[in-house]
C-alpha positions in Angstrom: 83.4 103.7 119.9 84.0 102.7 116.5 83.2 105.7 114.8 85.4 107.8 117.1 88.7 105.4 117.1 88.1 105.8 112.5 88.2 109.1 112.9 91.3 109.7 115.4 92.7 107.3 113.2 92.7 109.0 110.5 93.4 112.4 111.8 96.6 110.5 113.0 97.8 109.6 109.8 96.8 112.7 108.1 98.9 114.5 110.8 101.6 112.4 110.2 101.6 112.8 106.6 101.7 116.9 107.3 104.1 117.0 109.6 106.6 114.8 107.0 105.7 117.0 104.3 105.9 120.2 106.0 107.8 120.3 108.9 108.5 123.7 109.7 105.1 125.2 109.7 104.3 121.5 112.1 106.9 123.0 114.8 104.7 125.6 115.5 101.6 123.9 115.9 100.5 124.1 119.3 99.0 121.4 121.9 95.9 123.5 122.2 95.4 123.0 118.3 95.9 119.5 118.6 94.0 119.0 121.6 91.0 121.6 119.9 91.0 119.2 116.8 90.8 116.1 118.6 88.0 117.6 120.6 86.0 118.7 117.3 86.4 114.7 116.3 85.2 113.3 119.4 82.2 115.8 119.3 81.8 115.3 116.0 81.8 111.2 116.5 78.9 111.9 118.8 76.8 112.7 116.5 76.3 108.9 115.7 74.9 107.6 119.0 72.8 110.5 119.3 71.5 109.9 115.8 70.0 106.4 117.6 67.7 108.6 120.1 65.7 109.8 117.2 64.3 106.5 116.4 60.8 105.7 116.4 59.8 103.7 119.4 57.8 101.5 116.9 61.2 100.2 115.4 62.5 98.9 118.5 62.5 95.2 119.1 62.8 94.1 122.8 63.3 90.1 123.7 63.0 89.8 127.3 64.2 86.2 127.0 67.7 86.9 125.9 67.1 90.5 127.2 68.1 92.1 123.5 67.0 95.1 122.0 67.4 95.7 118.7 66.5 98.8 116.2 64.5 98.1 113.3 66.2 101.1 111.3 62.4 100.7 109.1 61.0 104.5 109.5 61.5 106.9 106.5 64.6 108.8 109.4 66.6 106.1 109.0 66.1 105.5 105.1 67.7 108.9 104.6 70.1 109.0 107.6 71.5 106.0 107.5 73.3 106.5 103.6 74.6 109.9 104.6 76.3 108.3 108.1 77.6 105.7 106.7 79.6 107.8 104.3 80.5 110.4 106.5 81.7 108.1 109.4 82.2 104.9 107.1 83.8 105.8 103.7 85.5 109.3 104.6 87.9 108.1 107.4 88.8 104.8 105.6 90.1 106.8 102.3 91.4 109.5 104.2 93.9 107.1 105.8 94.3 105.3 102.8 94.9 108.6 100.7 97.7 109.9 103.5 99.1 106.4 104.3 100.6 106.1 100.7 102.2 109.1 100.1 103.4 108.9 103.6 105.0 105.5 102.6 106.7 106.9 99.5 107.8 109.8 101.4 109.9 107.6 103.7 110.6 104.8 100.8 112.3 108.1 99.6 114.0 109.2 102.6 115.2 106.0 102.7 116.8 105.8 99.7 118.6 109.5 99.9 120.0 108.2 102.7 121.3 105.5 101.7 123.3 107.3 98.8 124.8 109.8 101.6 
C-alpha cells in the first residue's frame, strides 16, 4: 500500500544516510536487524487499513449501480483519527526523507569534491 511503500522509503534513505555517516558501526549491523526493522514498518503500516474496520456502518455508502463503496469518514472516530494518521503516516515519512536526502546529497557533493583534489 501507500502507506507502507512511504515508510520503507524512508527507512531507506535514512539507512542510507547512516551508513555514509557512520560506516563502521553500519558493518556490524546484522540482516536480522534489518529484516526486524522492516518488519516493525510493515506492522506498523497496518495499522492504517485496520483503522478503516472501526468505521461506523452508518458512514458507509454502497452504489450497487457502479458497485462502489465509499466511507463517509462523518462519525466523531474519524474527526480525531484521521488528523493524527495523516501526520504519522503522511507528514513524518515525507520529512524524514527530505531531512536524510539532503545531507546525504552534501555528503557525496563532498566526497566528490575530495576526490577530485586526490
Amino acid at each position: 500500500t501507500y502507506v507502507t511503500g512511504m515508510l520503507l522509503i524512508a527507512v531507506l534513505t535514512t539507512t542510507k544516510f547512516l551508513i555514509l555517516r557512520y560506516p563502521l558501526r553500519a558493518a556490524t549491523w546484522s540482516t536480522r536487524r534489518a529484516h526486524l526493522v522492516c518488519s516493525v514498518i510493515w506492522a506498523s503500516s497496518l495499522a492504517f487499513p485496520v483503522l478503516l474496520l472501526a468505521v461506523d456502518k452508518d458512514d458507509i455508502h454502497f452504489d450497487y449501480r457502479i458497485y462502489s463503496c465509499e466511507y463517509g469518514y462523518h462519525s466523531d472516530f474519524w474527526r480525531k483519527v484521521k488528523p493524527i494518521t495523516g501526520f504519522i503516516f503522511g507528514i513524518v515519512p515525507n520529512l524524514l526523507i527530505i531531512l536524510t536526502t539532503i545531507p546525504t546529497l552534501k555528503y557525496l557533493a563532498d566526497a566528490r569534491k575530495y576526490a577530485r583534489q586526490v
